[in-house]
N, C-alpha and C positions, 0 to 999 in steps of 0.2 A: 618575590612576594607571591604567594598563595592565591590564584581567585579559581574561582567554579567557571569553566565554560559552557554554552550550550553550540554544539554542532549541527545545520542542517547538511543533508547529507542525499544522493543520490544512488541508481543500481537497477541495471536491468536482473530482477530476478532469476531470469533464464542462468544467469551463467553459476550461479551457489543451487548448494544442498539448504536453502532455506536461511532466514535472517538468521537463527540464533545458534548459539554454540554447539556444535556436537563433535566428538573426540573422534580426528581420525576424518572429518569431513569439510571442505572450504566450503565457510556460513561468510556472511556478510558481517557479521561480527567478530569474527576470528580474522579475517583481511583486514577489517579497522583495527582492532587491538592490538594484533600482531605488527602495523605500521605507527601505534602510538606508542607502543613500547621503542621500535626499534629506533627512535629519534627522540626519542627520551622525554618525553609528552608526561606521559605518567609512567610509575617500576611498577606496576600491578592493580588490577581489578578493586580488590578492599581498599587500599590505601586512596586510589583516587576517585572512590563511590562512581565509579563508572556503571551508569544506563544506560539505557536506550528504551525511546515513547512508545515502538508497536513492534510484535512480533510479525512475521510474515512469513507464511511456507513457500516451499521450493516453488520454484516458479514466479512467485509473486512479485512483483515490480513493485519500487519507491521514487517517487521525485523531493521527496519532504520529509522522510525518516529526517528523528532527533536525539543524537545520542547526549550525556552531559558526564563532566569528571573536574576532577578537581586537577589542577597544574600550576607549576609557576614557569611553565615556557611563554615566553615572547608572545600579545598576542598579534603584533603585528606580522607576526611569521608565519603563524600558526598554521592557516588553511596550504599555506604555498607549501610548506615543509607536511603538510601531511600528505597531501597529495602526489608529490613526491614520492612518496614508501608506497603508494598503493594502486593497485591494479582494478579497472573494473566498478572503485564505488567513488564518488564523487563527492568530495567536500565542497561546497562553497561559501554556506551561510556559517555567522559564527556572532555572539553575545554573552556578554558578559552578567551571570544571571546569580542571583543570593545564593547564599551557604547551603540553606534546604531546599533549593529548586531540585524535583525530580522531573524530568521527562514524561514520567507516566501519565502526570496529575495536568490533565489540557482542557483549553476552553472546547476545542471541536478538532475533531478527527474526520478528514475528507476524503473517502475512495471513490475512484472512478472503475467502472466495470461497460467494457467494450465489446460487441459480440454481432454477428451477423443480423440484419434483421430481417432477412428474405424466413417466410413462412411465420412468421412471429403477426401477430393481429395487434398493433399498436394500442387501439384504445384499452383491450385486453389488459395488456401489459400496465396499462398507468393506474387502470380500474385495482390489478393487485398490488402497486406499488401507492396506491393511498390505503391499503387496509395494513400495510408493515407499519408505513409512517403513524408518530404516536409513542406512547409509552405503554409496554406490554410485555408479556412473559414469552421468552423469546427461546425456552428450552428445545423445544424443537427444530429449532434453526441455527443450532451450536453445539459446541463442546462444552458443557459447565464449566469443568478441571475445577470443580469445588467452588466455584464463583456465582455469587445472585446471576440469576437470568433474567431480571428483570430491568429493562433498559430502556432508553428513552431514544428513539429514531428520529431527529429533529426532522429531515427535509429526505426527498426521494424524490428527486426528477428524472424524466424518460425523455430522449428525442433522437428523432430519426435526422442523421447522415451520411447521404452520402451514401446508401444501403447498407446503414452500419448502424446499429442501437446505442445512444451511449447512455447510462444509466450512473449520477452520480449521488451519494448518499455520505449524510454529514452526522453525525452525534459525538458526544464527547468523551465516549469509546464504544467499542466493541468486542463481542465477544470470539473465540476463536471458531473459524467458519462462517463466523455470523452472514459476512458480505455473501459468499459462494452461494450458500443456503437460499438465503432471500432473493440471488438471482436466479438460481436456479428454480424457484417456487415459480419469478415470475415469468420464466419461459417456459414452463410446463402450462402457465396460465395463457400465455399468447399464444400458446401451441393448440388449445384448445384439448390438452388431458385431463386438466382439472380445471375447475372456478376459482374466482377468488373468495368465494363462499368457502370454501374447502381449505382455500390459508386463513383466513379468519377462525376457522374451527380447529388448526392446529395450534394459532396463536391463543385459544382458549381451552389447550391442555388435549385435543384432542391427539390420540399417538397417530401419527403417521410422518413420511419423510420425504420430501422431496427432491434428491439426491443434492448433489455439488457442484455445483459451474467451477470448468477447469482453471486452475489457477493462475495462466498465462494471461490472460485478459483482465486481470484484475491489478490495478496500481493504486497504491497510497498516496494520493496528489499531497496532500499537505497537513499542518498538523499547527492549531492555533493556538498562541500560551496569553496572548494581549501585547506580545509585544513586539519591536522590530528584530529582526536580523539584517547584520552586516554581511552584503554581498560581495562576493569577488567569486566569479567563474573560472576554474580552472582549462586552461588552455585541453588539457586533455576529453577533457567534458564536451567542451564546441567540436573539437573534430572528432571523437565520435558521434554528437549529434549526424553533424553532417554525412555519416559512415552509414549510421541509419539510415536518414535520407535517401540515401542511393540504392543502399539497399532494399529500401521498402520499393521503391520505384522500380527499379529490376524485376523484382518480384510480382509485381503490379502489372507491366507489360508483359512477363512471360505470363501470366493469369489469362490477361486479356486476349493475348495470341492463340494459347488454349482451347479458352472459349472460342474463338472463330472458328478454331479448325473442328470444333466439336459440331459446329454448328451446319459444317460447310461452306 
């Protein structure tokens, strides 16, 4: 029997040329595709309305990408046997969701954007991150690719950890670069190069650009349709968590060692 799945899905960005398809280059969707093919999940893209909820360029990390297709495999197999075929992207969540369920169409879209906060002036930074939040024309702070620019930024919180910024912001999409953009605006604004007069004035059509925050700091926490997903973590998923772990830590103490000897 026939049903529509929806998949959630994981991926440290770092290791693809970007979520989406391109010929010739390993996307995060050519590793899923290529493993739902090869275990017989779905024979092809048209036939089993295969999606996916957000695009992501190179570099960008996901914990909550959602892709969805149609199948008549097992769904009690489903996540085990996909994970199985694939390398690097992480299945766990899965639900069984109606004939017209797309991916695209979500209650709320959630990224988190991570970045040093040494020289950054905090209150600065919240002062520009209440003039994004709202509904506004958001051209200046995207790629159209032919799509309204006018978007509604529900929420935009800033806090300091740890000597690290972490900035996350939620709406019920986005547009492409949008996130980059608008951090970038607001560490230009903590940095004390511009105001947040000055983003306010581009969000009302004024031309100017306040470059890109690099795309390694930026992750797709999660992605809300209303309703649940069925968990099961993949064995592969927890030890590289743990991989990480060690590794960040590694890296942590030769930083700090660094620092000493810098210091004397």
């Amino acid at each position: 029997m026939v049903w529509r799945a929806a998949i959630k899905f994981a991926y440290d960005g770092r290791a693809f040329m970007g979520s989406q398809r391109q010929p010739g280059e390993r996307t995060v969707e050519s590793e899923l595709l290529a493993a739902l093919m090869r275990i017989g999940v779905i024979a092809s893209v048209p036939a089993s309305r295969f999606r996916v909820a957000s695009r992501t360029d190179r570099g960008v990390s996901a914990l909550g990408n959602v892709a969805s297709f149609d199948t008549a495999f097992p769904r009690p197999a489903l996540l085990r046997a996909l994970n199985s075929a694939m390398s690097d992207v992480y299945a766990y969540g899965v639900a069984e969701v109606p004939s017209t369920f797309t991916p695209r169409r979500a209650k709320e879209r959630w990224y988190r954007y991570i970045l040093p906060s040494g020289g950054l002036d905090l209150p600065r930074v919240v002062e520009c991150a209440e003039v994004l939040q709202g509904r506004h024309d958001f051209r200046r702070f995207c790629k159209p690719e032919g799509r309204s620019t006018v978007k509604t930024l529900e929420s935009v919180s800033v806090r300091e950890v740890d000597g690290m910024l972490i900035i996350d912001l939620r709406a019920r999409e986005f547009l492409r670069n949008m996130v980059r953009r608008m951090v970038a605006s607001m560490v230009k604004v903590g940095e004390g190069k511009v105001t947040a007069a000055d983003v306010a004035a581009a969000l009302e059509g004024r031309d100017v650009s306040f470059g890109l925050a690099p795309a390694e700091g930026l992750t797709l926490m999660d992605i809300d349709y209303g309703f649940r997903f069925s968990i099961e973590c993949p064995s592969t998923m927890s030890r590289r968590a743990e991989d990480y772990r060690l590794d960040a830590f590694t890296r942590l103490e030769f930083a700090d060692a660094l620092l000493d000897r810098c210091r004397g």
